[in-house]
N, C-alpha and C positions, 0 to 999 in steps of 0.2 A: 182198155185202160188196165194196166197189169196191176195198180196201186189205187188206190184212195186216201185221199188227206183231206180229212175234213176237223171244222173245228169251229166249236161252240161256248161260249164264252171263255174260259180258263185251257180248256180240255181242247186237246187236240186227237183224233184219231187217224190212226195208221191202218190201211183194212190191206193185206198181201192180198191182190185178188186174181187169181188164176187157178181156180177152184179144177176147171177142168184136169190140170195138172198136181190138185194137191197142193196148190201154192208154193211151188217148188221154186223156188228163184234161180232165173236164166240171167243174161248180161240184163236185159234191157230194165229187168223189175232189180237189179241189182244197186244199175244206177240211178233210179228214180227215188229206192230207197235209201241210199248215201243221200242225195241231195233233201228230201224229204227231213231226214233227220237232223241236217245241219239247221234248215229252215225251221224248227223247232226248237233248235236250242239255240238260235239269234231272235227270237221274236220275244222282247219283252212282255208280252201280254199271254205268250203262252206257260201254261204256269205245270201240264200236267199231260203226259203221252200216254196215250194208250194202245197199245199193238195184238191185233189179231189178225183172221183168216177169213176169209170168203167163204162161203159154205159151211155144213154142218161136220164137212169131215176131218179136216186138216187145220191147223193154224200154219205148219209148212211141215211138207217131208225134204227140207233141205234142199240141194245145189240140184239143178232138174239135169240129169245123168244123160239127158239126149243130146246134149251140149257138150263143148271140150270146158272142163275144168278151167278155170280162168290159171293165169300163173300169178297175177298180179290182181288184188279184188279192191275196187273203192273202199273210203275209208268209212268203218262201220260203228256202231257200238260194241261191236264182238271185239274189235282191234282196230283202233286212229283215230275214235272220235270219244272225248268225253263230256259226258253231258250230266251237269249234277241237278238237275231240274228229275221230278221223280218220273219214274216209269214205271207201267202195268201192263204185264201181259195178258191177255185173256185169250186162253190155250182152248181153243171151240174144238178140238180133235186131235189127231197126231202132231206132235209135235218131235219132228226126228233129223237126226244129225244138225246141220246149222241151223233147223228152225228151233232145235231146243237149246241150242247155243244164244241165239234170237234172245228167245226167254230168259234163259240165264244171266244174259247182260242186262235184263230188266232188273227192278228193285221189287218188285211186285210180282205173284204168277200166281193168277187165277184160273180153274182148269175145271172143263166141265166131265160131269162123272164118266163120259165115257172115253177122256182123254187117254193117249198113249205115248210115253215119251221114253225115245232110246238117242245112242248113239253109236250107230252103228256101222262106222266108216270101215272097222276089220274086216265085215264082211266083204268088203271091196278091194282088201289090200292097202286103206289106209287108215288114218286114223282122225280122229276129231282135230281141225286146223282153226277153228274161232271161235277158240276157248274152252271144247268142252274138258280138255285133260287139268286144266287148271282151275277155271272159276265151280266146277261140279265137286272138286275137292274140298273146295273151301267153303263150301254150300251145304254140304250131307259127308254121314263120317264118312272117311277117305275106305275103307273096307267097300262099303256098298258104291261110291264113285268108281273102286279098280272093278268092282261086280260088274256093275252097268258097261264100262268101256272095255274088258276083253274080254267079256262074254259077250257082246254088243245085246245085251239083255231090254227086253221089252220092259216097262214097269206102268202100271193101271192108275189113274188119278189115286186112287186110294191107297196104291202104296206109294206113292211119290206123297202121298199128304204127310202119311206115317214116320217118313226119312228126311220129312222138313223140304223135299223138292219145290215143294208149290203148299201158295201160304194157304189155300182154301180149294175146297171141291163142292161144285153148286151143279142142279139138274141143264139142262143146257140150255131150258128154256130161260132161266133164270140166271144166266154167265153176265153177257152185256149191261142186267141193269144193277148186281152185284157190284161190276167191276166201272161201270160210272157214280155208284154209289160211295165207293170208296174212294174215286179221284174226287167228290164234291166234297166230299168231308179232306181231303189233305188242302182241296182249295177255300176252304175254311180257317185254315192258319193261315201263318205268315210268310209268302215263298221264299224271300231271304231266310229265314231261319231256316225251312226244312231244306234250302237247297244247301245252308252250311252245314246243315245238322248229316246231309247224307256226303258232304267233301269231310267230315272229321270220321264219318265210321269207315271210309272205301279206303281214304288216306290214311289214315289209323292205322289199319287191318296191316299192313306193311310195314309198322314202324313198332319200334319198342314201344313200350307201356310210358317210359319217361318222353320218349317223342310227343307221342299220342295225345297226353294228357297240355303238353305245352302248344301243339298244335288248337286243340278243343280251345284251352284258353284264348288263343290269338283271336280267332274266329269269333267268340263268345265277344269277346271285348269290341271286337266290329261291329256286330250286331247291336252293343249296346247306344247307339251315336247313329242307328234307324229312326226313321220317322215310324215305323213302322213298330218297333218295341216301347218307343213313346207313348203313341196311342195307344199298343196292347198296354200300358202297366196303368195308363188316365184310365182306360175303359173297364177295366177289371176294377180298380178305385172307385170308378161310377157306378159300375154294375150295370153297364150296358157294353151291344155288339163292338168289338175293334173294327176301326173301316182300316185292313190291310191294302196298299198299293203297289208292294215291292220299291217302298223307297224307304 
């Protein structure tokens, strides 16, 4: 089984599993993972992804090079699929070329201290194709993004902490219950909210500031005519827990 999808109440896991390779994704864990992820973001009940690696060494060293390069790739989170439900990385070890593009498309990137994340297609004659020339600029200042991609430069959990790569660096025994800890606390609010709250900052990030800000409002005003901001403004009133449902 090249993938694992499992999931427990809110929380969905993603585990890339082909350790022996690095978790290097070939066609077959390609397609598993397109569909993997669509099944994630049609499932009403699933409120929160979490994507890692098999083993303690890799979270993915990317497209596995024993294979021909696909011309045409399933549709992915890197590029075809949007999914505004939150996501977490939890980077258990290398994470390089499309598996730190992986990450990158997450909202989240949890990285254990002995994590390593480059992108290093130059050294192959090409270059980052699922996003890393784009979403890594918009991510860390553009200086240290051009560092990383034409030096195809190596960077240690601890300097991806420093450049804002990755939001936290945890010992690796302690990665997995970090990074469920902080899906249990987002699945603690209310999923319509945070899934508008991350469609006004992604959709935002594109638009002027007068956009932006009429976008935030449209959304905001959706959210007010929830069942679900109902109960959060009675329970807050009451001073007791909100029961969220995503209605």
């Amino acid at each position: 089984m090249v993938l694992k999808y499992e999931k427990k109440d809110h929380i969905t896991v993603i585990t890339l599993n082909r350790p022996e390779a690095l978790n290097a994704f070939n066609g077959e864990m390609l397609s598993r993972f397109s569909k993997s992820l669509m099944d994630f973001r049609d499932d009403e009940n699933a409120w929160v992804l979490i994507i890692t690696g098999a083993g303690g060494k890799a979270f993915s060293a990317g497209f596995d090079l024993k294979e021909n390069v696909p011309a045409i790739f399933p549709p992915m989170i890197t590029r075809g699929i949007e999914i505004f439900k939150p996501m977490i990385a939890a980077i258990n070890g290398m994470a390089f070329g499309g598996g730190l593009e992986v990450a990158l498309a997450c909202d989240i990137r949890i990285a254990a201290e002995h994590a390593e994340l480059s992108v290093p297609e130059a050294r192959l004659g090409l270059m980052p194709g699922w996003g890393g020339t784009q979403r890594l600029a918009r991510l860390i200042p553009m200086s240290k993004a051009i560092e990383m991609v034409l030096m195809a430069k190596v960077v240690g959990a601890a300097e991806a902490l420093d450049m804002g790569l990755v939001n936290k660096v945890v010992p690796p025994a302690r990665l997995m219950n970090t990074v469920m800890d902080w899906a249990t606390r987002i699945c603690e609010l209310a999923p319509l909210a945070v899934r508008a709250a991350k469609r006004a900052i992604v959709k935002g990030s594109s638009l002027s500031l007068e956009e932006g800000l009429g976008l935030e409002e449209e959304l905001f005003e959706l959210l007010r005519e929830t069942e679900d901001a109902k109960d959060g403004i009675k329970a807050f009133v009451e001073k007791r827990k909100p029961e969220f449902g995503g209605r």
